[in-house]
C-alpha positions, 0 to 999 in steps of 0.5 A, spaced: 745 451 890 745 456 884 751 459 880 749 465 878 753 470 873 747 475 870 751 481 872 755 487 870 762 484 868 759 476 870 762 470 865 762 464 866 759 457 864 756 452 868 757 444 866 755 441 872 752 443 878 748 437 881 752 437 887 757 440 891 762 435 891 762 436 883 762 443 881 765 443 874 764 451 870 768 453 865 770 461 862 766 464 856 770 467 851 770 474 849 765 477 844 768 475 837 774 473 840 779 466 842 781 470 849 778 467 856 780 467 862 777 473 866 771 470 870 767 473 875 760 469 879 756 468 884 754 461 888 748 461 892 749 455 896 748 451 904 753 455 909 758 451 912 758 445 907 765 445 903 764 445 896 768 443 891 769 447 885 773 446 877 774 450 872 776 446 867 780 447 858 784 451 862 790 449 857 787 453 852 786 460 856 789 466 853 795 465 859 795 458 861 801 460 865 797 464 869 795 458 873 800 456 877 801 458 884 794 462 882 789 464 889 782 465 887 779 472 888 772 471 893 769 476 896 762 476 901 760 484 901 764 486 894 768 490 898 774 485 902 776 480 896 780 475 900 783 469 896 783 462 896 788 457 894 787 453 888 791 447 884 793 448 877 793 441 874 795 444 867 788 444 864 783 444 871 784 449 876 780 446 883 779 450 889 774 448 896 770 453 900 766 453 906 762 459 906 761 462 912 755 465 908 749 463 903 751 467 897 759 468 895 762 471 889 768 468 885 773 473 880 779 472 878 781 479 880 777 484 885 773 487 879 772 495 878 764 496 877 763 501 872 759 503 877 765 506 881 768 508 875 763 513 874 763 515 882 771 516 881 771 521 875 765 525 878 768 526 885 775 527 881 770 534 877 769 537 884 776 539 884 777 546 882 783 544 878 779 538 874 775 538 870 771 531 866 770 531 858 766 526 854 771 524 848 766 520 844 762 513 846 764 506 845 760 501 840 756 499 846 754 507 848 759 507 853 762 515 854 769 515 853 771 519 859 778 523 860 779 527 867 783 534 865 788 536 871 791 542 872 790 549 869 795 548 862 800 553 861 806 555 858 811 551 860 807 546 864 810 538 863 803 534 859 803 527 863 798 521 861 795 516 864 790 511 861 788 504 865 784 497 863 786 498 855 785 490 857 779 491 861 780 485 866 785 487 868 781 491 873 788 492 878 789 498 873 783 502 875 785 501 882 792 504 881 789 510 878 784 510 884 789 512 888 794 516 883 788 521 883 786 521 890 794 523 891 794 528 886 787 532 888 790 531 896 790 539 897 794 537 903 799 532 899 805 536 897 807 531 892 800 532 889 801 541 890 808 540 886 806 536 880 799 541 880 804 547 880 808 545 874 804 539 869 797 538 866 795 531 868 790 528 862 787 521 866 783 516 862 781 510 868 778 506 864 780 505 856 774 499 855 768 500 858 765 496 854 771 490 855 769 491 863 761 491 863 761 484 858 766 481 863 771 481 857 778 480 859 782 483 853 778 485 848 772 491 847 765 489 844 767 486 837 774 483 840 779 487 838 785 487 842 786 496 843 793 495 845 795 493 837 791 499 834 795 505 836 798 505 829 792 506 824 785 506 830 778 506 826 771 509 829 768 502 826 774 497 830 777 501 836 774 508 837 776 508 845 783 508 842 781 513 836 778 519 841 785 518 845 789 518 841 786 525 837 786 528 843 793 526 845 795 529 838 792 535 841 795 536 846 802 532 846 806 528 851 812 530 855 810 523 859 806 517 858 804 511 863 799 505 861 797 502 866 795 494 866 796 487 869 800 481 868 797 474 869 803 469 870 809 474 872 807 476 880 811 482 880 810 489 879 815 492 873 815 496 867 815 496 860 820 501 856 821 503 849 828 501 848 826 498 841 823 504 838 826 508 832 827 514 836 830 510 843 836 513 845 841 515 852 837 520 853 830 517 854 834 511 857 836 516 861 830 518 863 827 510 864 833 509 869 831 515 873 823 514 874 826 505 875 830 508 881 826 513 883 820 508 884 825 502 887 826 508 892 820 510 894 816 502 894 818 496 896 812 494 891 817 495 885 822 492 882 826 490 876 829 484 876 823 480 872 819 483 867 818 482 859 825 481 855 827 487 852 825 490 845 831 490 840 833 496 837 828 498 832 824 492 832 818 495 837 810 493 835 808 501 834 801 498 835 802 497 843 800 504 845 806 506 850 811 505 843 806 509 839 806 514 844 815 514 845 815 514 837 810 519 836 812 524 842 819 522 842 818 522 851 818 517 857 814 512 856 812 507 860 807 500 860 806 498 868 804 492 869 802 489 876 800 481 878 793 477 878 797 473 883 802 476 888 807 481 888 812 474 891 817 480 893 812 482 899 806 476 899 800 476 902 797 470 903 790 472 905 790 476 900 795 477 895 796 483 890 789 487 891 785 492 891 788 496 897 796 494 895 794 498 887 791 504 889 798 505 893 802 502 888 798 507 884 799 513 889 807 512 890 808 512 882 806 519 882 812 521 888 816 518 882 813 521 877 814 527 881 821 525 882 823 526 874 818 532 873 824 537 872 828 532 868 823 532 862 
């Protein structure tokens, strides 16, 4: 029996692995940093023998709340990432598995490989309308990439997009997996639409370097990119740096940040209604794109979510209210579960992989759907 976590976006610590009736791991902290709770493994063991397997100090996690109910990601090809269910005992998650084959890999949501990433942004350049831009480069080297979508021109509404601020909320990339592919769809009329009249600036990955360490929060050295929208550096946050440069550049008719919740197991939004700036006709754009979305999905709600901001007493280092206070425009944090979306459950599989890229493809029909309102 072998663990093994030596691969891209792997974390990981083996305590005890003599038998596999005691497996007992533990999750490795970000770099620098007192986050953890993105894991990512494999286990190379005898099929058809169960093994019983904990993961242990949850308690001090980054979102012990996270736990309960929690169904572990596995997954045999890397591609179908089926969950299993678990017991939370408020400081020890224990599940068992039988493999049905000699090698297994465990996350705690089905990851995005940079890999894919890259594959996503170089089919995304062969549009005509597309085109794909090197910003600058991470501490660890890694390209910041921006896709520009649509021909810009007077008149024409500005829409960002960024995901994985948090890298291990890898369900923030699928989401924006399936937004592009609807939007460079030549046969999908919302996609013609919003190509006629906007200019979509899409940035799938905020932490390439967060993604490829197995961080869940955090970038290279620790730090947290979404509390540096208000004085970003080269030297601690330049993903966020490039990105907000660029966004003075070009500025912002509506803005959308794209992440993943560990304990709230709906889908939701996050407004800007405690920015200086708020007021009825940005709350009137808010309920407009709520009840567009909640007409188009059954996937989206607004029942439950983060309390709301009092007035003027927002963190305008969290990038969508820097982006609302800066640019005086719809803004939005949209934030998907780990667990399930427990509206509509799935037991075999949970919130995944396929259920984000069409969450991410709806929310462009209500993006269109307020286009003429912005």
């Amino acid at each position: 029996m072998k663990i093994f976590s030596n691969f891209e976006s792997g974390a990981i610590n083996v305590v005890k692995a003599e038998s596999k009736d005691d497996i007992q791991l533990t999750i490795p902290n970000d770099n620098q940093s007192e986050f953890y709770q993105w894991f990512h493994f494999r286990l190379e063991s005898q099929v058809g023998e169960e093994h019983s397997i904990k993961l242990m100090n949850l308690a001090k996690s980054a979102y012990p709340e996270g736990w309960d109910n929690y169904r572990v990601a596995a997954s045999y090809d890397r591609e179908e990432w089926f969950r299993i269910p678990a017991e939370f005992d408020g400081d020890t998650m224990s599940f068992k598995v039988t493999p049905e084959h000699n090698s297994i890999y465990f996350a705690y949501f089905a990851p995005y490989s940079y890999g894919r990433h890259q594959d996503l942004i170089h089919h995304a350049q062969l549009h005509p309308e597309c085109t794909l831009e090197t910003l600058g480069h991470t501490l660890d080297g890694n390209d910041m990439s921006l896709l520009t979508i649509g021909t810009p021109e007077p008149g024409k509404k500005i829409v960002w997009v960024i995901g994985r601020q948090h890298p291990g909320e890898t369900m923030a990339e699928w989401f924006i997996e399936g937004l592009l592919t609807r939007l460079l769809d030549d046969e999908d009329s919302v996609g013609r639409t919003l190509l006629g009249n906007s200019v979509f600036y899409v940035v799938p990955n905020m932490n390439p370097d967060g993604s490829i360490r197995g961080h869940l929060r955090t970038n290279a050295i620790g730090v947290n990119l979404n509390r540096e929208w208000a004085e970003p550096s080269m030297e601690r946050s330049p993903e966020v740096f490039l990105v907000r440069q660029k966004m003075l550049d070009t500025g912002i008719d509506m803005f959308l940040d794209v992440h993943g919740d560990e304990a709230i197991p709906y889908n939701f939004v996050a407004g800007s209604e405690g920015t200086p700036s708020y007021g009825e006709e940005r709350k009137a754009l808010e309920d407009a794109f709520k009840s567009a979305l909640m007409a188009i999905t059954p996937e989206f709600q607004d029942e439950y979510g983060y309390d709301k901001d009092k007035p003027r007493e927002a963190n305008l280092t969290v990038g969508s209210n820097w982006v609302a206070e800066q640019f005086d425009c719809l803004s939005y944090t949209v934030e998907m579960p780990f667990k399930d979306h427990d509206f509509a459950p799935d037991e075999d599989y949970g919130w995944s992989p396929q259920r984000s890229h069409q969450f991410g493809r709806d929310t462009l029909a209500a993006v269109n759907a307020v286009m003429g309102e912005l």
